[in-house]
C-alpha positions in Angstrom: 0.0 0.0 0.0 1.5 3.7 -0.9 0.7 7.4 -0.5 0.6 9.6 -2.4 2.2 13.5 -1.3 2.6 16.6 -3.7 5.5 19.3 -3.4 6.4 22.6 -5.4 9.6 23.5 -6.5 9.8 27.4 -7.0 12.0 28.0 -9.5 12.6 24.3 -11.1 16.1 23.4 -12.2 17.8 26.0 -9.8 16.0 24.9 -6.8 14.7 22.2 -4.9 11.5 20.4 -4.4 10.0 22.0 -1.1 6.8 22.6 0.6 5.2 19.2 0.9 1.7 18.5 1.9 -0.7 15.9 1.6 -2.7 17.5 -0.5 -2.6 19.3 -4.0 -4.8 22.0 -3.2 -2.6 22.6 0.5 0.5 22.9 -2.0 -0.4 25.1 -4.2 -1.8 27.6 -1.6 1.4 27.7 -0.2 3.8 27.5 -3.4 1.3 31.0 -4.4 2.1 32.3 -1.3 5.9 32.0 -1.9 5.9 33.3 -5.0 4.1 36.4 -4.1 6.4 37.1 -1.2 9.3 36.4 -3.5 8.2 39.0 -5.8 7.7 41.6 -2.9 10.8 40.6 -1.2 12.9 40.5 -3.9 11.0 43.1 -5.9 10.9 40.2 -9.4 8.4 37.9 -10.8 9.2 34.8 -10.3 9.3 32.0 -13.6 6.8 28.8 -13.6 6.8 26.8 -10.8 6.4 23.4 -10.6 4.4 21.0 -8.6 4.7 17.2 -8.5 2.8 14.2 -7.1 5.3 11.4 -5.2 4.1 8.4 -5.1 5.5 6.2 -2.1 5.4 3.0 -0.7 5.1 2.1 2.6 8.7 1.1 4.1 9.2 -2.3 5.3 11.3 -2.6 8.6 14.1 -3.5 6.6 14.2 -0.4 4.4 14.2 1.5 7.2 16.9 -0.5 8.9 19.0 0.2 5.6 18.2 4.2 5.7 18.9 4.1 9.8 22.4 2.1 8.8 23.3 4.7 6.4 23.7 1.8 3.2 20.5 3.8 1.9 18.5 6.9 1.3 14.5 7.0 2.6 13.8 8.2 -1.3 15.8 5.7 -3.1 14.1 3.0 -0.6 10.1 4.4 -0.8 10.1 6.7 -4.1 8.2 4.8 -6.3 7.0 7.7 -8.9 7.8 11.6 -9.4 5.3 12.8 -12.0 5.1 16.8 -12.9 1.0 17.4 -12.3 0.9 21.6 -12.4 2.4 24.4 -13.6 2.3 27.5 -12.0 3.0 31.3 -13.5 1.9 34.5 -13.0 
């Protein structure tokens, strides 16, 4: 059995997926609010965002032994999809 979780990343390819939540709608409320304190902050519009869906599996005992151990990373053990599901600009 999995979950699925959605994250934004602001500005992709220069910065990193941030901001998870469990749902879409939580995520994107919060990736607007970002961008608009980006733009009064840094006094720029910020280019599309991106926001993803992660499907995960469950870990096993094991997998988490593995990331606990250091021989492994949580995502490489429970990632089981990334898929791009909105663009944001403006």
């Amino acid at each position: 059995m999995g979950v699925t979780v959605y994250a934004y990343e602001v500005e992709p390819g220069t910065s990193r997926v941030t901001g998870f939540g469990s749902s879409l709608e939580g995520v994107l409320e919060e990736l607007n609010k970002v961008r608009a304190e980006i733009a009064l902050e840094e006094g720029y519009e910020v280019p599309s965002s991106s926001v993803y869906a992660f499907d995960l599996f469950r870990p096993e005992l094991d997998q988490l032994l593995a990331v606990l151990n250091d021989d492994s990373t949580l995502g490489d053990q429970i990632l089981r999809d990334k898929r791009l599901v909105r663009t944001v600009t403006g």
